[in-house]
ZAKENU-142554 format. One record per residue (C-alpha): residue in three letters; y, x, z. Coordinates in steps of 0.05 Angstrom, whole numbers, padded with zeros to 5 digits, always signed. Each point is the difference from the previous one (the first is absolute). Layout:
N
ALAYXZ ...
//
This chain:
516
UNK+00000+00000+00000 UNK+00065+00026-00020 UNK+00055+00022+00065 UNK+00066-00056-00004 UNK+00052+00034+00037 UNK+00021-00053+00066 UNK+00077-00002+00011 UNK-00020+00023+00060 UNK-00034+00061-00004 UNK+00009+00058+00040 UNK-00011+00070-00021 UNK-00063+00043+00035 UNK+00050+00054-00009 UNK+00070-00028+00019 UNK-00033-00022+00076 UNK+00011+00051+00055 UNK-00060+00009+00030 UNK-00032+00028+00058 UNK-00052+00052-00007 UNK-00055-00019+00026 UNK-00027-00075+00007 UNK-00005-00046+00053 UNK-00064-00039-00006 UNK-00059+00011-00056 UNK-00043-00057-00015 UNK-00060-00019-00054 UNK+00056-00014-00053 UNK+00059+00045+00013 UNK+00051+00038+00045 UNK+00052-00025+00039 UNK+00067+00043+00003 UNK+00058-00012+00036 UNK+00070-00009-00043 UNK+00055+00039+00030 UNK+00064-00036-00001 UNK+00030-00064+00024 UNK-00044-00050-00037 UNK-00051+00006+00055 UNK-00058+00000-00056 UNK-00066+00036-00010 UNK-00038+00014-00062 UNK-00061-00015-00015 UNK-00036+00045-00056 UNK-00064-00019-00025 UNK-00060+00047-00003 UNK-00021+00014-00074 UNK-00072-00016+00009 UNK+00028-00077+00011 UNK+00001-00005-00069 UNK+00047-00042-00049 UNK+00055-00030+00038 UNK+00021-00067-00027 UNK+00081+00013+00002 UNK+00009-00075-00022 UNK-00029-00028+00066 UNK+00035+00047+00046 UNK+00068-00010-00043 UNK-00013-00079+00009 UNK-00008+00019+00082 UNK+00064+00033-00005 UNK+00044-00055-00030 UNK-00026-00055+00044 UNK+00030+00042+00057 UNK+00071+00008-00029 UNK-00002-00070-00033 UNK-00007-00038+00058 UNK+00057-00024+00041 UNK+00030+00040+00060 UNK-00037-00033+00053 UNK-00071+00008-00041 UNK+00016+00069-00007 UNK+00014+00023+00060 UNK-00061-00041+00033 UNK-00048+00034-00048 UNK+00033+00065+00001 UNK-00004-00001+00080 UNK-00071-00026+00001 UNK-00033+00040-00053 UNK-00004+00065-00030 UNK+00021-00032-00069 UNK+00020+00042-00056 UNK+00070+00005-00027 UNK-00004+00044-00049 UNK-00061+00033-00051 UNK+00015+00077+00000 UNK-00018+00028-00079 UNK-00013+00078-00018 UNK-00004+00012-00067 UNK-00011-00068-00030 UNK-00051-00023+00052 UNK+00005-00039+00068 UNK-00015+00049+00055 UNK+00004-00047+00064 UNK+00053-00037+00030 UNK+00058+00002+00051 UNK-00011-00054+00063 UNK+00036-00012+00072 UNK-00016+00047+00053 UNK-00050-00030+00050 UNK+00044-00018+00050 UNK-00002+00039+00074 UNK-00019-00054+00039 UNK-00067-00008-00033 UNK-00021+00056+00034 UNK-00040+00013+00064 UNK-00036+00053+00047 UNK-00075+00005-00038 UNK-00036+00068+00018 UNK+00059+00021+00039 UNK+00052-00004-00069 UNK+00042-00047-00020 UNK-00041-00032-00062 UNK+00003-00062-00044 UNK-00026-00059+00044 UNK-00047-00043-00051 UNK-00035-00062+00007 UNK-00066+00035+00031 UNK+00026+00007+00066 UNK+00005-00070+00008 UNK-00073-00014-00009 UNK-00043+00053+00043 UNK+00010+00006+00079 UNK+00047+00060+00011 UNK-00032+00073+00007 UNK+00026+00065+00017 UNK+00040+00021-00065 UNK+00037-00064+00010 UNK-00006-00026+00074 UNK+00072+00007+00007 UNK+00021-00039-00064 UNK+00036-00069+00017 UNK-00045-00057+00000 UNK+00024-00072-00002 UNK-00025-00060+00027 UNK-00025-00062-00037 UNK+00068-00025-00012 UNK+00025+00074-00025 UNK-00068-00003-00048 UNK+00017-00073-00019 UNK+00072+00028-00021 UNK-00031+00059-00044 UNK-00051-00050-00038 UNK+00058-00045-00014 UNK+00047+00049-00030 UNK-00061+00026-00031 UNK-00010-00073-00033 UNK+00067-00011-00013 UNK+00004+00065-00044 UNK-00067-00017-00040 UNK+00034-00068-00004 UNK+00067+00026-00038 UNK-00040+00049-00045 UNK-00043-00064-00026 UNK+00056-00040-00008 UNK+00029+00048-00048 UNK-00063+00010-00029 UNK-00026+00067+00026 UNK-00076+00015+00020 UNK+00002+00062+00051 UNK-00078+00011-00017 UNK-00016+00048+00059 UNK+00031-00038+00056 UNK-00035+00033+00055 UNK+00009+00041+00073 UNK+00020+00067-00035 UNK+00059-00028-00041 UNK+00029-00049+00051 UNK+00045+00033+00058 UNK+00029-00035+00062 UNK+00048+00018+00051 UNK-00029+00025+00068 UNK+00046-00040+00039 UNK+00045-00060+00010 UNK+00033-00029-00053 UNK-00069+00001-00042 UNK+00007+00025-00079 UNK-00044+00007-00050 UNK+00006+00058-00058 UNK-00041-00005-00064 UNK-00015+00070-00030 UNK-00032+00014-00074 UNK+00044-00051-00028 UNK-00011+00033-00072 UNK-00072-00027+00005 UNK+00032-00071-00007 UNK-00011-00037-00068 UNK+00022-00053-00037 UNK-00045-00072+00015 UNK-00041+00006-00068 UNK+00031+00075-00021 UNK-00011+00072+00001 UNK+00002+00045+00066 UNK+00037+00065-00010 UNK-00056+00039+00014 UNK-00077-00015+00013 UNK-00008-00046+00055 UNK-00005+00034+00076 UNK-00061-00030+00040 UNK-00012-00004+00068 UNK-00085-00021+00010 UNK+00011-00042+00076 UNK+00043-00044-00036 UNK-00028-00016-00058 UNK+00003-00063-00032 UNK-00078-00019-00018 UNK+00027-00045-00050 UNK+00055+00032-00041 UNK-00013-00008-00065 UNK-00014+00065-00036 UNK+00063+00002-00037 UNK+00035+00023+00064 UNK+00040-00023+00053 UNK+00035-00073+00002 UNK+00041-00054+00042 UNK-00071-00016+00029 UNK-00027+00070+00020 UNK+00067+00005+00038 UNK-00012-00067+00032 UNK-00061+00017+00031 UNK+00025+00073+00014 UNK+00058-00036+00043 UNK-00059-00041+00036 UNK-00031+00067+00013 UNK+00070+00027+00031 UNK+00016-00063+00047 UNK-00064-00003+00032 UNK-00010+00070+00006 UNK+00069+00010+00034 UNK-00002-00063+00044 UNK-00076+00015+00024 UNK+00008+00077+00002 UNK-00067+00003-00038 UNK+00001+00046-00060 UNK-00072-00027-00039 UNK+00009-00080+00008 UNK-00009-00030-00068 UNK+00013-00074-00027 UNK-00060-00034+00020 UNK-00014+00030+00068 UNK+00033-00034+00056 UNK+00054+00035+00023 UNK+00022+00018+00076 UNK+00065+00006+00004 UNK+00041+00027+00057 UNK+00020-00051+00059 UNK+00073-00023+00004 UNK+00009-00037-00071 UNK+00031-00063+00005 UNK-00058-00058-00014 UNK+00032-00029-00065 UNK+00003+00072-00036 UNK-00069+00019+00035 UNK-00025-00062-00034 UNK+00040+00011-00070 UNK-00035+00073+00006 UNK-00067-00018+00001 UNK+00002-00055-00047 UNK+00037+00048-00063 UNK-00047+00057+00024 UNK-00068-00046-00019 UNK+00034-00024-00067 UNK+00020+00074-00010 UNK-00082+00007-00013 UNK+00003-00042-00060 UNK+00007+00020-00074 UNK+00057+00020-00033 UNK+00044-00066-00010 UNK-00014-00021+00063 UNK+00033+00047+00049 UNK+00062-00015+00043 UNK+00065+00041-00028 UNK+00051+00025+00042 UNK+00044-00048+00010 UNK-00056-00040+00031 UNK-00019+00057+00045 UNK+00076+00004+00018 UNK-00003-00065+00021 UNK-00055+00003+00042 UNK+00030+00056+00031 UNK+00067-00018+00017 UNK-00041-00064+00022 UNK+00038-00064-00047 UNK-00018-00058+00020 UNK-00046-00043-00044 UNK+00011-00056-00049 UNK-00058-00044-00007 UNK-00007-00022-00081 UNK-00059-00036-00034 UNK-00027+00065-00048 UNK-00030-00020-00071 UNK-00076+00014-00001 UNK-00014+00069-00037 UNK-00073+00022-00016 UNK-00032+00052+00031 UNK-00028+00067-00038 UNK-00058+00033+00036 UNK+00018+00077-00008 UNK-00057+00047+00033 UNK+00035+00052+00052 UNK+00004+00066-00022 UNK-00024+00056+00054 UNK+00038+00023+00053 UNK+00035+00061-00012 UNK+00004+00070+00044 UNK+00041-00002+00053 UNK+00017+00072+00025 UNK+00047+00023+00051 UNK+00074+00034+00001 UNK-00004+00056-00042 UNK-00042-00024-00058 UNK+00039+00021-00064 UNK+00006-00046-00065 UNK-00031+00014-00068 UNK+00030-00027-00078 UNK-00024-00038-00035 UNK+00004-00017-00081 UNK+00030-00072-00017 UNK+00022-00024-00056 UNK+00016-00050-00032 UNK-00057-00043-00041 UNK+00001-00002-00081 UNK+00014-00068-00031 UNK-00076-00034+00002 UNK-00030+00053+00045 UNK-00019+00004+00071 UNK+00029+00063+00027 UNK-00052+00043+00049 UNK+00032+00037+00065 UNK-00039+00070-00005 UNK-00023+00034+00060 UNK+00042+00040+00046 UNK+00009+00066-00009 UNK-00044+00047+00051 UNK+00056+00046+00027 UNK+00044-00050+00048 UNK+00062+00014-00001 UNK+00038+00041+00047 UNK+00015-00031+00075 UNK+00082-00018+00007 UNK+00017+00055+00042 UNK+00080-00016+00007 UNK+00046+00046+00034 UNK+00070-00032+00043 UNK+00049-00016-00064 UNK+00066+00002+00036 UNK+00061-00021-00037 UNK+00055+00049-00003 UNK+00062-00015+00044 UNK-00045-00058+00038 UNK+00012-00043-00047 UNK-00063-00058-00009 UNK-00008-00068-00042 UNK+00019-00057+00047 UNK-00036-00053-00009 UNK+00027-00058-00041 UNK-00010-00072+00025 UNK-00015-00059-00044 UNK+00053-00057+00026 UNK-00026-00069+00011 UNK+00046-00059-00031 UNK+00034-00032+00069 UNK-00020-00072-00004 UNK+00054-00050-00028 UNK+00035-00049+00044 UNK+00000-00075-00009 UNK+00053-00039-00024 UNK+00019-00062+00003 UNK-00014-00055-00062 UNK+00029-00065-00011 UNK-00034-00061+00038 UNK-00069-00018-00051 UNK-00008+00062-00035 UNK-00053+00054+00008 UNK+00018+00048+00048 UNK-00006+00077-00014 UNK+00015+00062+00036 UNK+00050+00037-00049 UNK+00048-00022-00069 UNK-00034-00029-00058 UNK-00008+00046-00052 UNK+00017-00031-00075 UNK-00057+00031-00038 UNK-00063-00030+00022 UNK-00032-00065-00035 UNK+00004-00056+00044 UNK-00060-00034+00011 UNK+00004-00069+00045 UNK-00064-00008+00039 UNK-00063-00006-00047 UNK+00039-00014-00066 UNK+00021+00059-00043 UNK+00069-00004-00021 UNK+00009+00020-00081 UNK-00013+00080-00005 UNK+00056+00036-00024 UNK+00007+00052-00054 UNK-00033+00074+00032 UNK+00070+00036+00022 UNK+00047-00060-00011 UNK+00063-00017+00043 UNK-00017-00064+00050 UNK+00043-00060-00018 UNK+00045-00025+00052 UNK-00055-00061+00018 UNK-00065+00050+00009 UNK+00060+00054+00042 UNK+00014-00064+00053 UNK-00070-00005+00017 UNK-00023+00070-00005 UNK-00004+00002+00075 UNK-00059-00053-00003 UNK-00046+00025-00046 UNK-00071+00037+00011 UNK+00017+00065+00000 UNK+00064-00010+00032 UNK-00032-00040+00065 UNK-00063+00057+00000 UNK+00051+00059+00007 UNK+00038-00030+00061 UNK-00069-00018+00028 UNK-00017+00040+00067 UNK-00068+00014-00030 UNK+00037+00046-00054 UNK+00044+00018+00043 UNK-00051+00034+00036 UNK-00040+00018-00051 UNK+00069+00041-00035 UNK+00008+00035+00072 UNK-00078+00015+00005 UNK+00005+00038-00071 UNK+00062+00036-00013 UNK-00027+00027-00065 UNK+00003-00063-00023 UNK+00077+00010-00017 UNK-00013+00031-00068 UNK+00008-00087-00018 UNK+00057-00034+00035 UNK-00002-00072+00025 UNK+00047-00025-00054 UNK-00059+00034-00056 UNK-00046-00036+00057 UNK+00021-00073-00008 UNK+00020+00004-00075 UNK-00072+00020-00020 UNK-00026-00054+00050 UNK+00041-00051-00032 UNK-00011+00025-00070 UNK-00084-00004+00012 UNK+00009-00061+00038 UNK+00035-00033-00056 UNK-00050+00008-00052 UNK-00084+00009+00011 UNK+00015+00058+00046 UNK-00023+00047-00044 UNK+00040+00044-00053 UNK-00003+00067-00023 UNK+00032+00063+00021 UNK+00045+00009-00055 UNK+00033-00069+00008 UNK+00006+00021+00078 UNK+00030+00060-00020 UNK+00054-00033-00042 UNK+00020-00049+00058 UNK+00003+00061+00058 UNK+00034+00037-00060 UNK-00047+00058+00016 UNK-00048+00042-00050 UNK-00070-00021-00005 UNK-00037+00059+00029 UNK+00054-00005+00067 UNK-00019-00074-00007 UNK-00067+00005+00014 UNK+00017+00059+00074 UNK+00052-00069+00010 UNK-00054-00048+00001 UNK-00045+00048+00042 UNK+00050+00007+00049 UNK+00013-00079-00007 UNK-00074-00011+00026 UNK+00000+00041+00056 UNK+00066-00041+00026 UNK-00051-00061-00014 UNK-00064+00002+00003 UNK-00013+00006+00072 UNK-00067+00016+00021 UNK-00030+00005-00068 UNK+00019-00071-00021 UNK+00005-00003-00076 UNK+00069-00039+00002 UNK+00025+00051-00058 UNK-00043+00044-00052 UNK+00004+00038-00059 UNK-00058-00017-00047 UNK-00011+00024-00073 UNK+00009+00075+00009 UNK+00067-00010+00033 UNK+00014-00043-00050 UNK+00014-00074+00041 UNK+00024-00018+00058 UNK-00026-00063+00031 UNK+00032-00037+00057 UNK-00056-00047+00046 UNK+00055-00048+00015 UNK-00044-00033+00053 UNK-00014+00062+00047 UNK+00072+00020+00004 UNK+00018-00066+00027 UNK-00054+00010+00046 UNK+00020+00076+00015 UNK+00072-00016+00009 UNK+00023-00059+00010 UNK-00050-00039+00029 UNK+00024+00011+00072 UNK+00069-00024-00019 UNK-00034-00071-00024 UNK+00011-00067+00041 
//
């Protein structure tokens, strides 16, 4: 594949660097970037073979093309790359944040990068003096941890080897989370920018052989939760799991029940917004679901399960020719190398603080004349009204309301389920759901509503006046604000290619409580 030059590049040879590295790993070595960008570059190995420059580029500008607030959360949760580094017509590696200071701890008597694994073994003498939190501390750090998995699918990113070597936390009050190896990240359906990184104690026995997906990262995340909340580093969907005592009944309850569907085949796993709402321990709606057959799917065996210290290996995937069924080869004999990291201290103390993702306040109610229906903020003029169980006339995709439909905007469908308290919550539950605001919300209610409540993504993304491939991450985000707790109330059929609206279950979802 021929190199295309990114706009932004950087030069092996233009970065000042220091001479010798700070960490060495299976796939490259990580040297510190003097200067005040607080950055380190990673350069891969040659041995890793052809390095897909497209991939990484596309990792790059979903960084930088996000807005402020997206940036600086990823940017102070994960190592994410900013910028592809080029020699001589090739990518090299890539510049990424510092690991911030305070994701260090005392292990062996240094200070050294605190990972996942020291949450799920009892304490021994390399790291008896490491901070260990309680159940509510370990209930924090699976959260976050959720929450981060969460904002990466909504986007439309699978991380692949989610597992205790690449996730960090904070040893002490406030709890963070820091996701390393962010280069490993693909595209839902693409490329990864180099073969993909595996990890054998949290393996997914069904991932399909064309590598990792939305699904293997599903049951990875089940793998995580438990693991962290029980302290128990081999527990696998389909054993029961003991977790630690402490956790509230509702989210020790929500727990066990996504951990046993977490054993089922791929379709049929809990995502992350689920497990975030188990965790942070929502409240539940009770809905009549639509019967859906069951496919009987034989278990795969139980994977390895080995303790701290147990390097990763690569291995091949790519992507399956048109009509073919592509074959995952084996993995190569020589593991690679253990993560030995050394302290990466930013010059001048300066660290990545954390960003925050900030949670719409709720709207106050105002008053409404005597007879009409009353809502909690302004009617907006764009949505189709529709008056109880009779669709009013659709309206031209994109077309100005007249001045009869803008009067009694504030009654129709999508109007009444936005000021609901059920969305209300459901928007505060899942921040990442603000990549489609409530006006987008209500208009595409009241434009499905108004017809069969089904159309196809093109004609949505006329009326949200958005392309059709941001269309389809807009209706993704759209079902996590409503389909709570796997309820089909919106889905994209066809490829991507429809959206359908079940009419029925979001009445039941959202509004139901505010009925007579």
């Amino acid at each position: 594949m021929a190199f295309t030059p990114h706009p932004l590049d950087r030069q092996r040879g233009t970065l000042p660097l220091e001479p010798e590295p700070l960490d060495k790993g299976g796939q490259g070595v990580v040297i510190r970037v003097l200067g005040p960008e607080n950055l380190v570059y990673k350069e891969y190995m040659p041995h890793v073979g052809h390095v897909n420059g497209r991939a990484l580029a596309e990792l790059v500008d979903f960084g930088h093309r996000r807005t402020a607030g997206e940036v600086g959360f990823l940017l102070a949760q994960c190592a994410w790359p900013v910028a592809r580094v080029v020699h001589e017509g090739r990518v090299t590696g890539f510049l990424m944040p510092h690991v911030p200071r305070e994701f260090y701890g005392p292990i062996g008597g240094k200070p050294k990068l605190v990972e996942l694994q020291y949450l799920l073994y009892e304490p021994n003498w390399a790291w008896q003096s490491l901070h260990q939190p309680n159940i509510t501390g370990r209930l924090e750090i699976a959260t976050m941890a959720a929450k981060m998995i969460d904002l990466l699918h909504t986007h439309g990113w699978v991380v692949g080897d989610l597992s205790f070597r690449n996730l960090l936390w904070r040893p002490g009050a406030p709890y963070k989370v820091f996701m390393l190896d962010c280069d490993g990240l693909r595209r839902h359906g693409g490329e990864p920018v180099l073969r993909q990184a595996h990890t054998p104690d949290w393996d997914d026995p069904h991932q399909p052989s064309s590598g990792p997906e939305l699904d293997t990262d599903r049951y990875k995340l089940a793998l995580l939760v438990v693991r962290v909340l029980g302290r128990a580093a081999s527990v696998r969907p389909g054993q029961e799991p003991t977790l630690l005592p402490g956790l509230p009944d509702q989210v020790l309850t929500a727990v066990r029940e996504l951990f046993t569907r977490a054993h089922g085949p791929r379709g049929t796993r809990p995502s992350a917004a689920e497990w975030v709402q188990a965790l942070v321990g929502r409240k539940r709606i009770a809905v009549t679901r639509p019967s859906r057959p069951q496919q009987s799917v034989p278990a795969g065996p139980v994977a390895p399960i080995n303790l701290p210290g147990t390097s990763r290996h690569s291995v091949t995937v790519s992507r399956p020719a048109s009509g073919s069924r592509p074959v995952l080869p084996q993995p190569s004999p020589s593991p690679s190398s253990e993560r030995r990291w050394t302290p990466v201290l930013p010059p001048s103390g300066r660290t990545a603080s954390p960003g925050k993702v900030m949670k719409p306040p709720p709207t106050p109610p105002r008053s409404v004349p005597q007879g009409a229906q009353p809502v909690s903020a302004p009617p907006r003029p764009r949505p189709v009204p529709v008056s109880g169980s009779q669709a009013a006339p659709r309206q031209p995709v994109g077309a100005s309301p007249s001045p009869s439909s803008t009067a009694g905007a504030a009654t129709t469908l999508g109007r009444r389920v936005i000021d609901s308290d059920a969305y209300a919550e459901q928007r505060q539950m899942a921040p990442r759901g603000g990549a489609v605001d409530d006006d987008a919300v209500a208009r595409l209610i009241d434009h499905l509503a108004a017809g069969t409540g089904r159309d196809s993504v093109a004609n949505v993304a006329v009326l949200l006046g958005d392309p059709a491939d941001r269309t389809v991450l807009l209706m993704r985000s759209l079902k996590n604000l409503l389909n709570v707790e796997q309820t089909e109330v919106i889905t994209l059929k066809d490829g991507d290619r429809t959206v359908e609206l079940n009419v029925r279950l979001l009445q039941e979802q959202f509004l139901e409580e505010d009925e007579p």
